[in-house]
mmCIF file of the N, C-alpha and C atoms, coordinates in Angstrom:
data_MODEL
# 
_entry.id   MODEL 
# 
loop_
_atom_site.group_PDB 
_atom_site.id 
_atom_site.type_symbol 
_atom_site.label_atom_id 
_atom_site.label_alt_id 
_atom_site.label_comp_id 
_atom_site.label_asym_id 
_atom_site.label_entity_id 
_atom_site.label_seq_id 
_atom_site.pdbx_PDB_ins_code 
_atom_site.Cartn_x 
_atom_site.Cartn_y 
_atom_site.Cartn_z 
_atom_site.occupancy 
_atom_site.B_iso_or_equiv 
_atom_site.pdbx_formal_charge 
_atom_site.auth_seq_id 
_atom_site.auth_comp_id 
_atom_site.auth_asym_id 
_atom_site.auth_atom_id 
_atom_site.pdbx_PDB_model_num 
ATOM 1   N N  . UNK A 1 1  ? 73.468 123.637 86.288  1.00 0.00 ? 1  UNK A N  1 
ATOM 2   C CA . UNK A 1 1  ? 73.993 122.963 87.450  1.00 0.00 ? 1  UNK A CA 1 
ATOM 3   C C  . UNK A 1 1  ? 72.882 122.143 88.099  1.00 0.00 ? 1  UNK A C  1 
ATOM 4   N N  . UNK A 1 2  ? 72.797 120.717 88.667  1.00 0.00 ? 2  UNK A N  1 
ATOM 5   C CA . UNK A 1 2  ? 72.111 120.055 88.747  1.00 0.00 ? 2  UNK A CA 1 
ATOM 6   C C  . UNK A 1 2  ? 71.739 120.340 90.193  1.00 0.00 ? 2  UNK A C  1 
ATOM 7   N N  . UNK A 1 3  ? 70.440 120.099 91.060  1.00 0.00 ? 3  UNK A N  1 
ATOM 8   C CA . UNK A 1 3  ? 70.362 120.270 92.485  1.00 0.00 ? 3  UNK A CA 1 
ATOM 9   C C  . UNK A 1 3  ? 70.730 119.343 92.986  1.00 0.00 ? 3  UNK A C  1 
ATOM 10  N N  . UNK A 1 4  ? 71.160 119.724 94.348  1.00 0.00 ? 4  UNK A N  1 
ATOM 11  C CA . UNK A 1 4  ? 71.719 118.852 95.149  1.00 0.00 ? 4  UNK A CA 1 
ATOM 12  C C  . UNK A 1 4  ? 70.078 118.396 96.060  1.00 0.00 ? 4  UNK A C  1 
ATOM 13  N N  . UNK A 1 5  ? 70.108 117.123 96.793  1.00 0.00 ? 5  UNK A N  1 
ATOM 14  C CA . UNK A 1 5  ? 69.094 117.051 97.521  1.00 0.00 ? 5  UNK A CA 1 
ATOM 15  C C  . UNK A 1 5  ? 69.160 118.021 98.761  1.00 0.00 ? 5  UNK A C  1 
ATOM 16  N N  . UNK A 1 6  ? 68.007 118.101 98.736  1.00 0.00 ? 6  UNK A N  1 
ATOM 17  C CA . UNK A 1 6  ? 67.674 119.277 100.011 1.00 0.00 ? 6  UNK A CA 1 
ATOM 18  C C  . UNK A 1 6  ? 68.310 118.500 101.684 1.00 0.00 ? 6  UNK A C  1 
ATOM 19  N N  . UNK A 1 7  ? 69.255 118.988 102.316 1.00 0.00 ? 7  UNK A N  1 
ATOM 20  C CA . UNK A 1 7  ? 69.734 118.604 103.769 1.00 0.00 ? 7  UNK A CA 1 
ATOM 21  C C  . UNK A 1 7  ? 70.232 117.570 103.479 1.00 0.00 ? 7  UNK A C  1 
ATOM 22  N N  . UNK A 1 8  ? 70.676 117.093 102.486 1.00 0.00 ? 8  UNK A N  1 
ATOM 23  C CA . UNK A 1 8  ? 71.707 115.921 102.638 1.00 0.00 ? 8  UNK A CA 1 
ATOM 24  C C  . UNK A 1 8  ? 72.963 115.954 101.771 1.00 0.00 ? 8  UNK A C  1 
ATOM 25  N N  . UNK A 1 9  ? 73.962 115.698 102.745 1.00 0.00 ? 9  UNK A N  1 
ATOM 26  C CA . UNK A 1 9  ? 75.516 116.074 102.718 1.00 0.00 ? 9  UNK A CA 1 
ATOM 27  C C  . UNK A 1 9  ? 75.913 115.081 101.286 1.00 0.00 ? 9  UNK A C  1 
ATOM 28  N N  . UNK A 1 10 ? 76.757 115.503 100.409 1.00 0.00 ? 10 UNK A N  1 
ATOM 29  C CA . UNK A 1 10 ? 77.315 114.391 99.502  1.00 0.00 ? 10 UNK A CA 1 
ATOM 30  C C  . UNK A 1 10 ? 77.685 113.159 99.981  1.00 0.00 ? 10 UNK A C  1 
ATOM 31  N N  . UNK A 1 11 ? 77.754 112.255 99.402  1.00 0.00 ? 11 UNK A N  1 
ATOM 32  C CA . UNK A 1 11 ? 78.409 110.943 100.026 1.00 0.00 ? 11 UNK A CA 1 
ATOM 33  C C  . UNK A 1 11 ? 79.659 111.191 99.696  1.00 0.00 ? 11 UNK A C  1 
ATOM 34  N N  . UNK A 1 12 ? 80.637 110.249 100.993 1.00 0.00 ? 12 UNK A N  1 
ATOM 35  C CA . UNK A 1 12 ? 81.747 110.246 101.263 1.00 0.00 ? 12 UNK A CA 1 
ATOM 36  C C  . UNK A 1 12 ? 82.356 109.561 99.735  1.00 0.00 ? 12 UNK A C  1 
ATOM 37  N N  . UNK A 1 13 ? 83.577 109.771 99.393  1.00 0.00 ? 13 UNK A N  1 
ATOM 38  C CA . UNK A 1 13 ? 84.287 108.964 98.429  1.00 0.00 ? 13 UNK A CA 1 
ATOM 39  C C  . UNK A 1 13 ? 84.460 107.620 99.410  1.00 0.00 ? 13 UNK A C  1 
ATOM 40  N N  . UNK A 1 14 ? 84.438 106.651 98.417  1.00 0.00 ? 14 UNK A N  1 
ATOM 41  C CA . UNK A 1 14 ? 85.100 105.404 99.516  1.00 0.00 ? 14 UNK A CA 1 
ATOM 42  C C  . UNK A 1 14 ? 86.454 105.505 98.968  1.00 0.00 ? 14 UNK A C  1 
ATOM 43  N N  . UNK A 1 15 ? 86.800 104.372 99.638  1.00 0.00 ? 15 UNK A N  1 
ATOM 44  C CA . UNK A 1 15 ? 88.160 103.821 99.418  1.00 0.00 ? 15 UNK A CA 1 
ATOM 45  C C  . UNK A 1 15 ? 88.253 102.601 98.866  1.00 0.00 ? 15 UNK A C  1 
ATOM 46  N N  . UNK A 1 16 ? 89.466 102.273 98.813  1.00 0.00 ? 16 UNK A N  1 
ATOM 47  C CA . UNK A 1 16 ? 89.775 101.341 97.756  1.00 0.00 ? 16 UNK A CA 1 
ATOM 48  C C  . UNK A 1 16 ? 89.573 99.371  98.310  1.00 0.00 ? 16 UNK A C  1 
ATOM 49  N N  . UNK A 1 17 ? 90.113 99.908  99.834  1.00 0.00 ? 17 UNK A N  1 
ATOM 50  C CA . UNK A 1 17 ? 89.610 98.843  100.588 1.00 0.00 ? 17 UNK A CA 1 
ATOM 51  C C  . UNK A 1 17 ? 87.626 98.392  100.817 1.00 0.00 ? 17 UNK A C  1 
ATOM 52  N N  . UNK A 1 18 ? 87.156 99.503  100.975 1.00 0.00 ? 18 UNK A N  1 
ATOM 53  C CA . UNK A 1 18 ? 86.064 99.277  101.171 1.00 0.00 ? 18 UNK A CA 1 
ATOM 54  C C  . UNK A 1 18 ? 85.195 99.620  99.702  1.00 0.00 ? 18 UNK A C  1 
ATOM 55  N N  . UNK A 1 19 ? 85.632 99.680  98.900  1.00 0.00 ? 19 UNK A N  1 
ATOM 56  C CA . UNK A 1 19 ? 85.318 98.965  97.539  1.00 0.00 ? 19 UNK A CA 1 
ATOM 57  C C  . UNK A 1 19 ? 85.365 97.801  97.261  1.00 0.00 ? 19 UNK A C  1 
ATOM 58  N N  . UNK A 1 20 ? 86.615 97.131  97.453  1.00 0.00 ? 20 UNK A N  1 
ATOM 59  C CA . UNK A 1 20 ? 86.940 95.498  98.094  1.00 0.00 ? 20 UNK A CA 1 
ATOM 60  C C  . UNK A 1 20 ? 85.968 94.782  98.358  1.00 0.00 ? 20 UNK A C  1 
ATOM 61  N N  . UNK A 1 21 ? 86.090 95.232  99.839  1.00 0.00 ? 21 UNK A N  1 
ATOM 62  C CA . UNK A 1 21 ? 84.868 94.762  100.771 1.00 0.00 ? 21 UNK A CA 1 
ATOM 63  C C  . UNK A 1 21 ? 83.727 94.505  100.099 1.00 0.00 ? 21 UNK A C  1 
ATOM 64  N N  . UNK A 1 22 ? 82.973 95.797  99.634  1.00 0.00 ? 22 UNK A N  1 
ATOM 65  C CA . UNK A 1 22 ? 81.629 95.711  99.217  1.00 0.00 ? 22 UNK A CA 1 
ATOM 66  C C  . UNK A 1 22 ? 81.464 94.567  97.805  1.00 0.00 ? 22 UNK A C  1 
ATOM 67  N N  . UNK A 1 23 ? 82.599 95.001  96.873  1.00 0.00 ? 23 UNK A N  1 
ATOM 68  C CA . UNK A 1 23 ? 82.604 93.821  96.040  1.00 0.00 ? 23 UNK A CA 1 
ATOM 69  C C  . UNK A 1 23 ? 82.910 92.438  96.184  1.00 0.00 ? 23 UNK A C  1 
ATOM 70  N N  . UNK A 1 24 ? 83.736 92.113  97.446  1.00 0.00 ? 24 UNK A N  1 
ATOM 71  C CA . UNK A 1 24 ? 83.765 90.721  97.931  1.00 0.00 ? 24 UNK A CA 1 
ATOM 72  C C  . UNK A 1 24 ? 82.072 90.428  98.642  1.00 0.00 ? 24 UNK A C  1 
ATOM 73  N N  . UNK A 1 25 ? 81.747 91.045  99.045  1.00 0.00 ? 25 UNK A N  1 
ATOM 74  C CA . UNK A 1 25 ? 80.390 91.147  100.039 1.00 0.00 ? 25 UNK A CA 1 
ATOM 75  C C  . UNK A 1 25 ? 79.285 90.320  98.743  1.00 0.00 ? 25 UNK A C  1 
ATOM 76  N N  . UNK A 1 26 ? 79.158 91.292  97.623  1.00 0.00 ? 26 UNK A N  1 
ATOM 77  C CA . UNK A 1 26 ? 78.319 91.487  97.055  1.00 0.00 ? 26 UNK A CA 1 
ATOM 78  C C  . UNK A 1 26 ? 78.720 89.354  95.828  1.00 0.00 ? 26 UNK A C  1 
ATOM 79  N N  . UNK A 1 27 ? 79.663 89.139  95.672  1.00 0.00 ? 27 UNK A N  1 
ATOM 80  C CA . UNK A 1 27 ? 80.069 88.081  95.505  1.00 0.00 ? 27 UNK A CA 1 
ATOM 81  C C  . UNK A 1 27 ? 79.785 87.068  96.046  1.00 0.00 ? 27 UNK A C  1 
ATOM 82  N N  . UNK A 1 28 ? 80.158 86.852  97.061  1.00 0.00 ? 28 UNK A N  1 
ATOM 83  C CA . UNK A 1 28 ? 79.936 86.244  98.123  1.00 0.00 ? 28 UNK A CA 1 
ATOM 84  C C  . UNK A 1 28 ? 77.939 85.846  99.075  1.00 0.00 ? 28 UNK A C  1 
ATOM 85  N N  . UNK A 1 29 ? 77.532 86.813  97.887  1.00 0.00 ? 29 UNK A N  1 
ATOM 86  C CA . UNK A 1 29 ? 75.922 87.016  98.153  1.00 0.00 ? 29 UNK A CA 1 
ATOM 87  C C  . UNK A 1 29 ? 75.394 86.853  99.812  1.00 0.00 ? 29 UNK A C  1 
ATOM 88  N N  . UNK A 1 30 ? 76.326 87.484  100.361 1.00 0.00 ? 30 UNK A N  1 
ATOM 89  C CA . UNK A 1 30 ? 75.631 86.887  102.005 1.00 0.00 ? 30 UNK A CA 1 
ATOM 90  C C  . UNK A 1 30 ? 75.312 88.807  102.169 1.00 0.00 ? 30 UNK A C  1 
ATOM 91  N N  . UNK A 1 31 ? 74.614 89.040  103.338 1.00 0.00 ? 31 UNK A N  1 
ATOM 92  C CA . UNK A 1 31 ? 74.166 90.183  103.817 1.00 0.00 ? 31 UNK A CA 1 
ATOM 93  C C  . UNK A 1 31 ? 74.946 90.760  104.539 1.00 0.00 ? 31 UNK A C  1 
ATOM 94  N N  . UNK A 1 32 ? 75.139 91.904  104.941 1.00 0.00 ? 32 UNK A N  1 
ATOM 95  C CA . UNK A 1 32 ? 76.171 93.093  105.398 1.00 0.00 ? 32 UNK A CA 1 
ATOM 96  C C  . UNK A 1 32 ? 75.384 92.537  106.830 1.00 0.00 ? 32 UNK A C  1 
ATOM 97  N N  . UNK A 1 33 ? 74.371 92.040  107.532 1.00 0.00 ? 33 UNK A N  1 
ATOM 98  C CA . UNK A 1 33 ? 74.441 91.933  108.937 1.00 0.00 ? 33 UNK A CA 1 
ATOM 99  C C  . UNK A 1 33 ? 74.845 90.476  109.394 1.00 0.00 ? 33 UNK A C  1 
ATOM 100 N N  . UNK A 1 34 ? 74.781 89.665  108.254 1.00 0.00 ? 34 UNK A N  1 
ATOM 101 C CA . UNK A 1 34 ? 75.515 88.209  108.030 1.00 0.00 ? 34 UNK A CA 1 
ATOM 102 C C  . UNK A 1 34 ? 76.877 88.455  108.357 1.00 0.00 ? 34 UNK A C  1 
ATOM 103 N N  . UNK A 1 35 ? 77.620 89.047  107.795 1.00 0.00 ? 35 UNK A N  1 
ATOM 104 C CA . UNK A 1 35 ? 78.960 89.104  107.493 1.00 0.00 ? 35 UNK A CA 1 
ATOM 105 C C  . UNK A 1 35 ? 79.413 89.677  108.415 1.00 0.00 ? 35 UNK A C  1 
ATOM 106 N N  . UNK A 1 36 ? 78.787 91.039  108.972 1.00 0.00 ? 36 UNK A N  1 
ATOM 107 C CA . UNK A 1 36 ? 79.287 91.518  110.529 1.00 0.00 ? 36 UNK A CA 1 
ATOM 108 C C  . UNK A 1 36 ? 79.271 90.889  111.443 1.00 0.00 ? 36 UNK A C  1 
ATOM 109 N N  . UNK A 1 37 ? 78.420 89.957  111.809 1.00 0.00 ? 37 UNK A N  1 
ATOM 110 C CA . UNK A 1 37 ? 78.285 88.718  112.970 1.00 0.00 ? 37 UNK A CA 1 
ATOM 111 C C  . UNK A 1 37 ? 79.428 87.597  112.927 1.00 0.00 ? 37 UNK A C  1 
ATOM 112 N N  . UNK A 1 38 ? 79.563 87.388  111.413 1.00 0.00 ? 38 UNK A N  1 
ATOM 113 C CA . UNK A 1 38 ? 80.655 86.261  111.469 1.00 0.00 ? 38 UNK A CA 1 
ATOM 114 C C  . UNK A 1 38 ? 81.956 87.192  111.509 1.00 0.00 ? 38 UNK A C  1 
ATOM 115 N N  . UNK A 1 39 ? 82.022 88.566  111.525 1.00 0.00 ? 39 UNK A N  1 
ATOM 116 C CA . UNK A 1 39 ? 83.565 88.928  111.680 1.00 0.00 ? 39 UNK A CA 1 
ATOM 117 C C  . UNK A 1 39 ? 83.290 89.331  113.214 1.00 0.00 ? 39 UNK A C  1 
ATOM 118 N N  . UNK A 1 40 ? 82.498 89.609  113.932 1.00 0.00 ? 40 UNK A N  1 
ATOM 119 C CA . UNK A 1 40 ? 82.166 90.327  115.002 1.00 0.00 ? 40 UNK A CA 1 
ATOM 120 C C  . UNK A 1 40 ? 82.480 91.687  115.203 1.00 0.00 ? 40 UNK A C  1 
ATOM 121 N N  . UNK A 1 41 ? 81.645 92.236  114.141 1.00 0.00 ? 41 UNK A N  1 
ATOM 122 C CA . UNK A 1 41 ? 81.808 93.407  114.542 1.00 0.00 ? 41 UNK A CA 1 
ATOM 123 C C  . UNK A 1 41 ? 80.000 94.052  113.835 1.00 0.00 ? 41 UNK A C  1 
ATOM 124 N N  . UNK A 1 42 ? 79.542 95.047  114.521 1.00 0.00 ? 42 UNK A N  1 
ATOM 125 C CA . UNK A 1 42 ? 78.487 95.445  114.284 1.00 0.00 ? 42 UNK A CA 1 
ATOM 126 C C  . UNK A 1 42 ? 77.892 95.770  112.635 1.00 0.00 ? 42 UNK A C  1 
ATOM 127 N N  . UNK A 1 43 ? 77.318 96.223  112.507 1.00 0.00 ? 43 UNK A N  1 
ATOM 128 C CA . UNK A 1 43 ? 76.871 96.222  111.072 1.00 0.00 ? 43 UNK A CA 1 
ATOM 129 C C  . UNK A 1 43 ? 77.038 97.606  110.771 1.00 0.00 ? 43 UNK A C  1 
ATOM 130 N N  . UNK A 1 44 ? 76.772 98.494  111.455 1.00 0.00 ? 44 UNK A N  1 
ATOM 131 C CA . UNK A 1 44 ? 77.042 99.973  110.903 1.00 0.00 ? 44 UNK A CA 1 
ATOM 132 C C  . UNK A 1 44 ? 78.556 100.173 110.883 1.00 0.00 ? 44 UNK A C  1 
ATOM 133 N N  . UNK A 1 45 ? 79.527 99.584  112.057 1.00 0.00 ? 45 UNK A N  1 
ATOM 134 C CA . UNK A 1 45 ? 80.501 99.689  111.313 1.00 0.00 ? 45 UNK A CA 1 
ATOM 135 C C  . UNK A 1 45 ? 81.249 98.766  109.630 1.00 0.00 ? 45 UNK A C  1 
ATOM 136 N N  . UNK A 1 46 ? 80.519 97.925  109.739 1.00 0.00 ? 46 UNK A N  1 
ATOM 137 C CA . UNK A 1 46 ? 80.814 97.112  108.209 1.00 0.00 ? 46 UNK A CA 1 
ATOM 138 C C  . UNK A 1 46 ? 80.600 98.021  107.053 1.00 0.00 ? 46 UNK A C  1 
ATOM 139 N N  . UNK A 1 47 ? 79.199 98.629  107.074 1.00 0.00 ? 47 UNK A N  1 
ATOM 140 C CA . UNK A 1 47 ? 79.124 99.713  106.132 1.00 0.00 ? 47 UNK A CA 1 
ATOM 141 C C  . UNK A 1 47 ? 79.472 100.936 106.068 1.00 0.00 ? 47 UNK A C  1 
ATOM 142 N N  . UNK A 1 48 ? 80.315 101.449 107.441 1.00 0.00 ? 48 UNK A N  1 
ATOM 143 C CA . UNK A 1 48 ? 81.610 102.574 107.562 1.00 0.00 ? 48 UNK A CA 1 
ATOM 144 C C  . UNK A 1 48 ? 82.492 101.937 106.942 1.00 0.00 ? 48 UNK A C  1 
ATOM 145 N N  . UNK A 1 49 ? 83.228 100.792 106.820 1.00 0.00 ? 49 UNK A N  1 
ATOM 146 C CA . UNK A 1 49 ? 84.379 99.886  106.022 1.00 0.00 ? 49 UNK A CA 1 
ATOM 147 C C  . UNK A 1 49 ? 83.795 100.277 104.721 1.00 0.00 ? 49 UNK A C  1 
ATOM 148 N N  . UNK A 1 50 ? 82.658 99.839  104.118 1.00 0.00 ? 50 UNK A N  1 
ATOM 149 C CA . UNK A 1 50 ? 82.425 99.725  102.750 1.00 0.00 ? 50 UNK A CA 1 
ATOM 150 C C  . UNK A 1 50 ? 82.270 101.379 102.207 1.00 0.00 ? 50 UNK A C  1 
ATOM 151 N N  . UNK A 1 51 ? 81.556 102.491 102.901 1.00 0.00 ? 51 UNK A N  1 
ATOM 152 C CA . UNK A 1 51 ? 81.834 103.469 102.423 1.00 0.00 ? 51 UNK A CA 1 
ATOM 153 C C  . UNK A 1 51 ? 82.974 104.346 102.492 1.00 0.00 ? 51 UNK A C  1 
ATOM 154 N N  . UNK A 1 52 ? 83.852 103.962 103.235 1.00 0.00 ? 52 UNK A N  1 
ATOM 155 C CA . UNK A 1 52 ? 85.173 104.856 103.329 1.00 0.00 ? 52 UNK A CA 1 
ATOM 156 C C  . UNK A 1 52 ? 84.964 105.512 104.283 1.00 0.00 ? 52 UNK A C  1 
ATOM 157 N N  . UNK A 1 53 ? 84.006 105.804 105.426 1.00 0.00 ? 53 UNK A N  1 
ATOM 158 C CA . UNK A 1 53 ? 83.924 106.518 106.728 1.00 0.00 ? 53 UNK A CA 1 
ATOM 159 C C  . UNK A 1 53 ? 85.430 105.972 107.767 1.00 0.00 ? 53 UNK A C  1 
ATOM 160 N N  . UNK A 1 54 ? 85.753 104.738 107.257 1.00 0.00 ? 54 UNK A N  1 
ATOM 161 C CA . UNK A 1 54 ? 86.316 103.985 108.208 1.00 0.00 ? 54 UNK A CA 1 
ATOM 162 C C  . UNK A 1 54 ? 87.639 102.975 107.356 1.00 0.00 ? 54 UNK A C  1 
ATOM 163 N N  . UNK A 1 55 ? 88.628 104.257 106.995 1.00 0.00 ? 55 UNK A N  1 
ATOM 164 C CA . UNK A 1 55 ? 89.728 103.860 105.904 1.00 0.00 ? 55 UNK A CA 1 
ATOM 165 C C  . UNK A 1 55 ? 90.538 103.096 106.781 1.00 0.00 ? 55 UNK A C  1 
ATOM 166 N N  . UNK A 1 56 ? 90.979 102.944 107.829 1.00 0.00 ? 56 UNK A N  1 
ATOM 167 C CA . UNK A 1 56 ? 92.009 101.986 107.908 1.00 0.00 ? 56 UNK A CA 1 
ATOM 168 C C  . UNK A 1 56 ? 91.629 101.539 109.397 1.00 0.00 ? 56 UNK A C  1 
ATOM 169 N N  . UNK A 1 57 ? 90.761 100.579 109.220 1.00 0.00 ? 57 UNK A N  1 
ATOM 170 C CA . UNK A 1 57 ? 90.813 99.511  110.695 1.00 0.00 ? 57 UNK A CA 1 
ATOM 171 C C  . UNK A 1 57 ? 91.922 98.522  110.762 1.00 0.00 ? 57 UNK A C  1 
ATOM 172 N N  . UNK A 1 58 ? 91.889 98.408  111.907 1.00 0.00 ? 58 UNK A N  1 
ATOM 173 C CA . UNK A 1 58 ? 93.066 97.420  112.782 1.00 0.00 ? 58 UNK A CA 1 
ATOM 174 C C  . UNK A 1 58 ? 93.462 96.357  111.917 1.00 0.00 ? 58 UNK A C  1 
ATOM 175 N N  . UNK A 1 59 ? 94.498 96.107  112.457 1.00 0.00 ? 59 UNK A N  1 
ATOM 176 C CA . UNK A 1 59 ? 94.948 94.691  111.865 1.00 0.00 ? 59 UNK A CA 1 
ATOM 177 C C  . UNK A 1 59 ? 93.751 93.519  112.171 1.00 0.00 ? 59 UNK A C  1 
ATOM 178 N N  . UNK A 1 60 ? 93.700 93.484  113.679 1.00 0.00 ? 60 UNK A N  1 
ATOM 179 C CA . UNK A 1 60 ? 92.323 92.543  113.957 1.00 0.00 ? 60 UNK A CA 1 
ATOM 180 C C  . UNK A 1 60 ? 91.319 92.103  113.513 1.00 0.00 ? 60 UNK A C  1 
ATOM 181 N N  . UNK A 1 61 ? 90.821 93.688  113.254 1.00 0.00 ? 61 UNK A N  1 
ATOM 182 C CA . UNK A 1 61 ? 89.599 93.978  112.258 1.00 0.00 ? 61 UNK A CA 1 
ATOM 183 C C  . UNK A 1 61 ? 89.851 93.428  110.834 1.00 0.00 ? 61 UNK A C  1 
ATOM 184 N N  . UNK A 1 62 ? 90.756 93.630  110.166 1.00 0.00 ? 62 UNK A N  1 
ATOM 185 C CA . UNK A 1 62 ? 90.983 93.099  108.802 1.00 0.00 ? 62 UNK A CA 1 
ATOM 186 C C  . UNK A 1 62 ? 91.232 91.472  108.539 1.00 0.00 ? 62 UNK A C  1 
ATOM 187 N N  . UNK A 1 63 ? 91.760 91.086  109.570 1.00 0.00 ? 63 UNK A N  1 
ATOM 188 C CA . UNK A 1 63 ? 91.958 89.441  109.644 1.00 0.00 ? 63 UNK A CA 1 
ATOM 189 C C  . UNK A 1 63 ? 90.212 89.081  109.609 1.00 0.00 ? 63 UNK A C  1 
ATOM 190 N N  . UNK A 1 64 ? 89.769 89.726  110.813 1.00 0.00 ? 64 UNK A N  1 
ATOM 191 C CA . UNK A 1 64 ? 88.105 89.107  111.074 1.00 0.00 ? 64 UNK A CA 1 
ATOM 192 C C  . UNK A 1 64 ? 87.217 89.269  109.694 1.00 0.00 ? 64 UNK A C  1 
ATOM 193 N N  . UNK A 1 65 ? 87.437 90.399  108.827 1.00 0.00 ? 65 UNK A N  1 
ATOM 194 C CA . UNK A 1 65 ? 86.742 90.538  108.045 1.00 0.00 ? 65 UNK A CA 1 
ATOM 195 C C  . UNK A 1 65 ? 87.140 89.734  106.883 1.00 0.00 ? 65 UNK A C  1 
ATOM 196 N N  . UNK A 1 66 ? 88.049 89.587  106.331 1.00 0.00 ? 66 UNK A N  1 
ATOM 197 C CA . UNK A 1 66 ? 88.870 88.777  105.814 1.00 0.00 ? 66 UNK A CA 1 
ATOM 198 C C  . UNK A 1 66 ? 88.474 87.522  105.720 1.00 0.00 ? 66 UNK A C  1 
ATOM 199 N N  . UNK A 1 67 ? 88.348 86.954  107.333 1.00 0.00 ? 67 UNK A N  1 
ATOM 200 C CA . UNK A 1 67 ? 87.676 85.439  107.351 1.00 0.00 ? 67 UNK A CA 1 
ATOM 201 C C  . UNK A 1 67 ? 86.235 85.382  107.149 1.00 0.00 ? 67 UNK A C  1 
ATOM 202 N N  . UNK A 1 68 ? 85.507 86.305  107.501 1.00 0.00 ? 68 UNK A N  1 
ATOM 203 C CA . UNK A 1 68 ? 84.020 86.406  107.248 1.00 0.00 ? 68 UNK A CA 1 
ATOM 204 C C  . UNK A 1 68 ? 84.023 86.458  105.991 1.00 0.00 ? 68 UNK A C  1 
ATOM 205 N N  . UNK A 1 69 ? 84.920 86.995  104.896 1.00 0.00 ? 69 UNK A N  1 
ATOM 206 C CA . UNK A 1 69 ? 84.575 87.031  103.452 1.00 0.00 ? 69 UNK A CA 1 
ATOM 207 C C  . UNK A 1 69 ? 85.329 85.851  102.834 1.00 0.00 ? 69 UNK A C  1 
ATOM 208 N N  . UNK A 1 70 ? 85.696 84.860  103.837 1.00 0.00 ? 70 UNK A N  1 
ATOM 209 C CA . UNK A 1 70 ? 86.977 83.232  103.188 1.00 0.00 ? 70 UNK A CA 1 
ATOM 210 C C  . UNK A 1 70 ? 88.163 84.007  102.583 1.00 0.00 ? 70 UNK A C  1 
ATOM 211 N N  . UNK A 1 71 ? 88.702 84.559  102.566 1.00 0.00 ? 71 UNK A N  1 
ATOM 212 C CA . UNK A 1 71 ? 89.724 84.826  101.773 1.00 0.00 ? 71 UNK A CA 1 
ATOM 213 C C  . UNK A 1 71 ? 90.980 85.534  102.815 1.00 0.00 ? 71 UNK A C  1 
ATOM 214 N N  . UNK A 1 72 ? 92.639 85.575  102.363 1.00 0.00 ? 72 UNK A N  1 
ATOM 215 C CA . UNK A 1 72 ? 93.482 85.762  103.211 1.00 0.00 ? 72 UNK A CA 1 
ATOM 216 C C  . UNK A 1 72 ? 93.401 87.208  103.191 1.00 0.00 ? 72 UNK A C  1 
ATOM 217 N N  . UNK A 1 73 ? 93.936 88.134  104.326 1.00 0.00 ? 73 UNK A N  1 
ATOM 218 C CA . UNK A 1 73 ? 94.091 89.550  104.540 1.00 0.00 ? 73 UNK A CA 1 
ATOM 219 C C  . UNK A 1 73 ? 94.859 89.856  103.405 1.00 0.00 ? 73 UNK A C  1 
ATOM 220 N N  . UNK A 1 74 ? 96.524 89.051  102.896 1.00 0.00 ? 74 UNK A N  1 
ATOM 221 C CA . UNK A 1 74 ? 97.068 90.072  101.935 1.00 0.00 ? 74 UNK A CA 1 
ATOM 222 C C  . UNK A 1 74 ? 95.873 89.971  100.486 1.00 0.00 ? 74 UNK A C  1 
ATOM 223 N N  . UNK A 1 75 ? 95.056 89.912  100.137 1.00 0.00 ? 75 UNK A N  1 
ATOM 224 C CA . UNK A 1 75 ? 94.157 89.745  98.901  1.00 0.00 ? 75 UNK A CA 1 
ATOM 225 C C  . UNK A 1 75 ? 93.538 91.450  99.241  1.00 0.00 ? 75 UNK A C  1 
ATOM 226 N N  . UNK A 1 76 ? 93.558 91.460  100.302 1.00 0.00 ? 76 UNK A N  1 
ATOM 227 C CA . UNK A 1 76 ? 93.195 93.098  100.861 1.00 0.00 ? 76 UNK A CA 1 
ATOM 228 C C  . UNK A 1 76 ? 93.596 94.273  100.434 1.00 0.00 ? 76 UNK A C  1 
ATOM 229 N N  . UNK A 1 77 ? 93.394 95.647  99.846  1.00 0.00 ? 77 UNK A N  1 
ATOM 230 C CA . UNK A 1 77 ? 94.029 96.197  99.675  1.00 0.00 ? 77 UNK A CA 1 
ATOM 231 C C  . UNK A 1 77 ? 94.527 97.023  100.567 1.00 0.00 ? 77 UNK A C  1 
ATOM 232 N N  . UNK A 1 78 ? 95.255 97.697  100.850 1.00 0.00 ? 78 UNK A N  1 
ATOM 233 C CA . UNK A 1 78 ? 96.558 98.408  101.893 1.00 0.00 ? 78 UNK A CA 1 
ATOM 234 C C  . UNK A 1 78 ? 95.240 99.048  102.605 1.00 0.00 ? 78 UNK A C  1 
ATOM 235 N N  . UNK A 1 79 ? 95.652 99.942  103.761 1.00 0.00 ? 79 UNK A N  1 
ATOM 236 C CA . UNK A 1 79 ? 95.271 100.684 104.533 1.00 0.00 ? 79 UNK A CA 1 
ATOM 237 C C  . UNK A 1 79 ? 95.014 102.213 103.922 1.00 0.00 ? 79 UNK A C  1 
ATOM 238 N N  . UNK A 1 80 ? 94.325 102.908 103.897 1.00 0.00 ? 80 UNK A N  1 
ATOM 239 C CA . UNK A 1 80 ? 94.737 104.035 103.402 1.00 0.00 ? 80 UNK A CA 1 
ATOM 240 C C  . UNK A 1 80 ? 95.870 105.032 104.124 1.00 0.00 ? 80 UNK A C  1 
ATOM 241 N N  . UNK A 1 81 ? 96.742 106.098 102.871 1.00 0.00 ? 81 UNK A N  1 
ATOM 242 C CA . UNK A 1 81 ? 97.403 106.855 103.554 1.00 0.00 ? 81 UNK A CA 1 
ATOM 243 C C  . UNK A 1 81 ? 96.837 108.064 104.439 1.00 0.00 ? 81 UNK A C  1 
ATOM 244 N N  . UNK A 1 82 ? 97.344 107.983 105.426 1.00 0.00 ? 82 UNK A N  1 
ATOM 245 C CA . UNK A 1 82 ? 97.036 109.567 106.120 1.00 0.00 ? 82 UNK A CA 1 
ATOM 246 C C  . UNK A 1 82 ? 97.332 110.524 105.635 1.00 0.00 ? 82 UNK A C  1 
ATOM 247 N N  . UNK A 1 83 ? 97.030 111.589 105.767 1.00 0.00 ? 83 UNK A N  1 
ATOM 248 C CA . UNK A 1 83 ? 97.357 112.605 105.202 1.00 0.00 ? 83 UNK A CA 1 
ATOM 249 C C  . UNK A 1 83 ? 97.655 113.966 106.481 1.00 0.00 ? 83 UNK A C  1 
# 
C-alpha cells in the first residue's frame, strides 16, 4: 500500500464542469488570475471551479466565466447533481 503524504487530505475529485474550465483555461493559454479578473471573480474561487470544491455556481457566474473563456454558456457542461 503506497503512503499517503504526511497531513495532507486527498484531493477533491473534480467535476466535469471544472474539468471544462481547466481545459478551456489551459487552451486558451491565459492565467487562472487573468481569467478571474476578466470574469470578475477572485482567483481562488476560479480554482474552487476547476477543482470541484465549487460544483455548481450561479447562472451569473457561468455566463461571466464563459465570456472570460470566449465561448457560449450552453458549450458548458450542466451543473452538478445534488445529492
Amino acid at each position: 500500500m503506497p503512503d499517503k503524504p504526511h497531513g495532507r487530505p486527498p484531493l477533491p475529485q473534480t467535476t466535469a464542469l471544472g474539468r471544462w474550465i481547466r481545459a478551456a483555461r489551459l487552451r486558451s493559454k491565459m492565467s487562472v488570475p487573468a481569467l478571474a479578473e476578466r470574469a470578475g471573480v477572485c482567483s481562488d474561487y476560479w480554482y474552487r471551479l476547476e477543482s470541484g470544491k465549487c460544483a455548481n455556481p450561479s447562472r451569473p457566474v457561468r455566463a461571466a466565466v464563459a465570456a472570460a473563456l470566449g465561448v457560449g454558456v450552453s458549450k458548458m457542461p450542466k451543473n452538478e447533481e445534488k445529492s
